[in-house]
N, C-alpha and C positions, 0 to 999 in steps of 0.2 A: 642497464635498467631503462625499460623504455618509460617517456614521456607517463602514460598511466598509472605504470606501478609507481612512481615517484610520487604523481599525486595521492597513488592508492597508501602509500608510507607516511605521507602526509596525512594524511585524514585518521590515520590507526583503525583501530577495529571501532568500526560503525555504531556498535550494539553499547560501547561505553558511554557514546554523547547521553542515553537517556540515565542521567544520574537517577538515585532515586528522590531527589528535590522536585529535578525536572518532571519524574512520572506524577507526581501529586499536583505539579501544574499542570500537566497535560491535556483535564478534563475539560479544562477552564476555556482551552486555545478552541479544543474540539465544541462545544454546544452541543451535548447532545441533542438537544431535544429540540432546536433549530436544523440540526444535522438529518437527522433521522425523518423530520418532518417532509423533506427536502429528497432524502436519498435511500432511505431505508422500503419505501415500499419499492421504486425502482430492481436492485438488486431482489427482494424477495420473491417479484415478481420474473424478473430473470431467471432466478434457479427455478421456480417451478415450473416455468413453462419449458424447460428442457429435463423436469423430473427426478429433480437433482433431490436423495435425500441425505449421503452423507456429504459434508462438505468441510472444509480444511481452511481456517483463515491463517496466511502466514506470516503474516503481519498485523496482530489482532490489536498490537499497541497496548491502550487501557480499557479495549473490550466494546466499541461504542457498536462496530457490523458483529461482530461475534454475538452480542448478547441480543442484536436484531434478530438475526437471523436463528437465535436457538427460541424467542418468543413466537419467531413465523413457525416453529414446529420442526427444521432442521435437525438434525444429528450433529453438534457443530464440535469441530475439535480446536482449540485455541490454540495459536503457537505462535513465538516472538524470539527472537533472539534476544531481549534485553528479558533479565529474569524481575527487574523492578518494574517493567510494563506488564510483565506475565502475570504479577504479582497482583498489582489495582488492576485488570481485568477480572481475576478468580471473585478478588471485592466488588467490584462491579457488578459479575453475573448473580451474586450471593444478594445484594442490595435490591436486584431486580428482581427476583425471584425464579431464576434460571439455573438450567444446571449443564454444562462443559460434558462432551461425555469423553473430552481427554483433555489434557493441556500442557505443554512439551516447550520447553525454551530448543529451538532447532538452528542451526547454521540451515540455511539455503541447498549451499551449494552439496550437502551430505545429509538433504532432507528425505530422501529413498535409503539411502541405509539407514535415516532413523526411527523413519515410521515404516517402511517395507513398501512394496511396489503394488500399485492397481486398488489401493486403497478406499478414492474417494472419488464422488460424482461431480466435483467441482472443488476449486481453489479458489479462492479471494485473495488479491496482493492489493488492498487498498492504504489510502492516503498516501499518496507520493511516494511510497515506503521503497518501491524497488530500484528508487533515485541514488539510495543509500551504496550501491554497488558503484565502486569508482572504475575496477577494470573490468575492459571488454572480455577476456578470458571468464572470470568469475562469472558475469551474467549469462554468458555463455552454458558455462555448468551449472547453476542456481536453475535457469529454465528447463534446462534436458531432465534435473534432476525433480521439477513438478512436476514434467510432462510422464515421469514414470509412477510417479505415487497417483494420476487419476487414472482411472480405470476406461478401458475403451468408450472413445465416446466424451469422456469427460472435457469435461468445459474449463478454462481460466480467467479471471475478470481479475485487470490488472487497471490500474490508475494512476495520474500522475499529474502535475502542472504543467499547463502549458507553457511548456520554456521555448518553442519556434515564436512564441509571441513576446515572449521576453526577451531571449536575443534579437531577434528581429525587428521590435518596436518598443522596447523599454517595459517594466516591469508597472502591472495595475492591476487591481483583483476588485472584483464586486461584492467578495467576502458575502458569499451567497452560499457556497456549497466548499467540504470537506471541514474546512475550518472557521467555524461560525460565531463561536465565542464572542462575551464582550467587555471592551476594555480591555484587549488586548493588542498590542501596535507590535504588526508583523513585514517584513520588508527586507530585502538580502542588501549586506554591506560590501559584498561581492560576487561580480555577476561577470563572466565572461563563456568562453567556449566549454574549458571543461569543468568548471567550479561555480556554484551556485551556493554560497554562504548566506544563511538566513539568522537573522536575529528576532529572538522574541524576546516583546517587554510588556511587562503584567502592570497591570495596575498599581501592585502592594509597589512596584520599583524594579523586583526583582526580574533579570534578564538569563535568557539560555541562547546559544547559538547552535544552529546545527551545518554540514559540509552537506549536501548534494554534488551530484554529476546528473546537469543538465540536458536528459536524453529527449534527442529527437523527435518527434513522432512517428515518421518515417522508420527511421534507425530502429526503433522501438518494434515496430510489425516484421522488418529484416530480423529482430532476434528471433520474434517466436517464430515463425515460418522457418530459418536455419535450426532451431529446437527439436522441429516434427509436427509444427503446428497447423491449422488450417484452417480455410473458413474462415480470416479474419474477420470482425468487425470493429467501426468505430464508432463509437459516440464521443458527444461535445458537450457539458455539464447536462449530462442523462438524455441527449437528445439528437437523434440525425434526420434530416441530414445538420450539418453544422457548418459555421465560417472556421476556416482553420484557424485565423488570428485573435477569434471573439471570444474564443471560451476561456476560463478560468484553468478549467481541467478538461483531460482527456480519457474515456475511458477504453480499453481494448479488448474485444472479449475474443479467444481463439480455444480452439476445440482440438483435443488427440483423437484420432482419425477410428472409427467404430470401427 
């Protein structure tokens, strides 16, 4: 067993960390409405300008980009591996006054057998989410297998923390963008090469812990390019050019090839 999958046996199945306790705090961590202020017209403005109408969030969590982006006029289809985040997002889109025109708790890596191939005009993997893959094999497959559900041409916007800035200089956030919430103290009680363990603690007391694998930025654009991907780009909390060590987050946007 190499070195990954041990980690990867280590951490179990990713999709159980969001108990359904955790999905009800969830909201609290996210801000919507700090969040969206921040980053929602960004992304809506993104998919239109490459004429994106259906689109696939696959990491929809409790729905804060999915139900943006179904208010910006989108076709949005929700999907989450955890069925207790898939669950407060349907609540979500139902409380905002929107409506999912699908919504599928999916594994990744057997998301083209699930939804079928050349599906959509674009994919969203936001909030750190694609962190949650421990082995390089699996991200391996998880990617090839977006790269066949978007339809020629299609786009990917994927996002993540900047962890070259946290291994490399120690861990600090401006708590500006992705997770905006307040009163809530967020911070990893372990941080090395392949483990990124975060702890959240809420106000009422209550705490959640979740595992990450701390991917590169670099290594990150090596996946989707190995994928089929192209046309990289990057941005650095919605903006480039960018310092590679300054930004909170990173976002990557890569394209299958028309």
């Amino acid at each position: 067993m190499s070195q990954e999958q041990a980690l990867n046996a280590d951490t179990g199945n990713h999709y159980k960390q969001y108990t359904r306790s955790f999905a009800e705090y969830w909201d609290d961590l996210v801000g919507w409405e700090t969040r969206l202020e921040r980053e929602g017209a960004f992304y809506n403005r993104l998919l239109k300008a490459h004429g994106v109408k259906d689109v696939i969030d696959i990491a929809s969590g409790t729905g804060v980009n999915a139900v943006s982006l179904a208010q910006a006029g989108f076709n949005v289809t929700a999907a989450d591996g955890s069925e207790n985040m898939l669950a407060k997002a349907k609540e979500n889109a139902e409380h905002h006054g929107v409506q999912f025109a699908n919504s599928r708790v999916v594994d990744w890596r057997v998301l083209d057998d699930t939804l079928g191939t050349e599906r959509f005009d674009a994919a969203v993997c936001l909030g750190n989410s694609f962190t949650h893959l421990f082995d390089h094999e699996d991200r391996r497959t998880a990617l090839r297998a977006i790269f066949r559900v978007l339809r020629p041409g299609g786009m990917l916007v994927i996002d993540q923390r900047n962890y070259d800035a946290m291994l490399d200089e120690g861990y600090s956030s401006k708590h500006a963008y992705c997770y905006t919430g307040e009163g809530v103290d967020v911070g990893p009680v372990e941080l090395h090469r392949t483990m990124a363990r975060f702890e959240y603690v809420f106000s009422d007391g209550a705490r959640f812990e979740l595992k990450m694998y701390p991917l590169r930025q670099d290594y990150l654009t090596h996946l989707l390019e190995d994928a089929g991907f192209v046309n990289v780009e990057r941005f650095g909390d919605l903006r480039r050019p960018y310092d590679f060590h300054e930004v909170d987050f990173v976002q990557q946007v890569a394209f299958r090839p028309a």
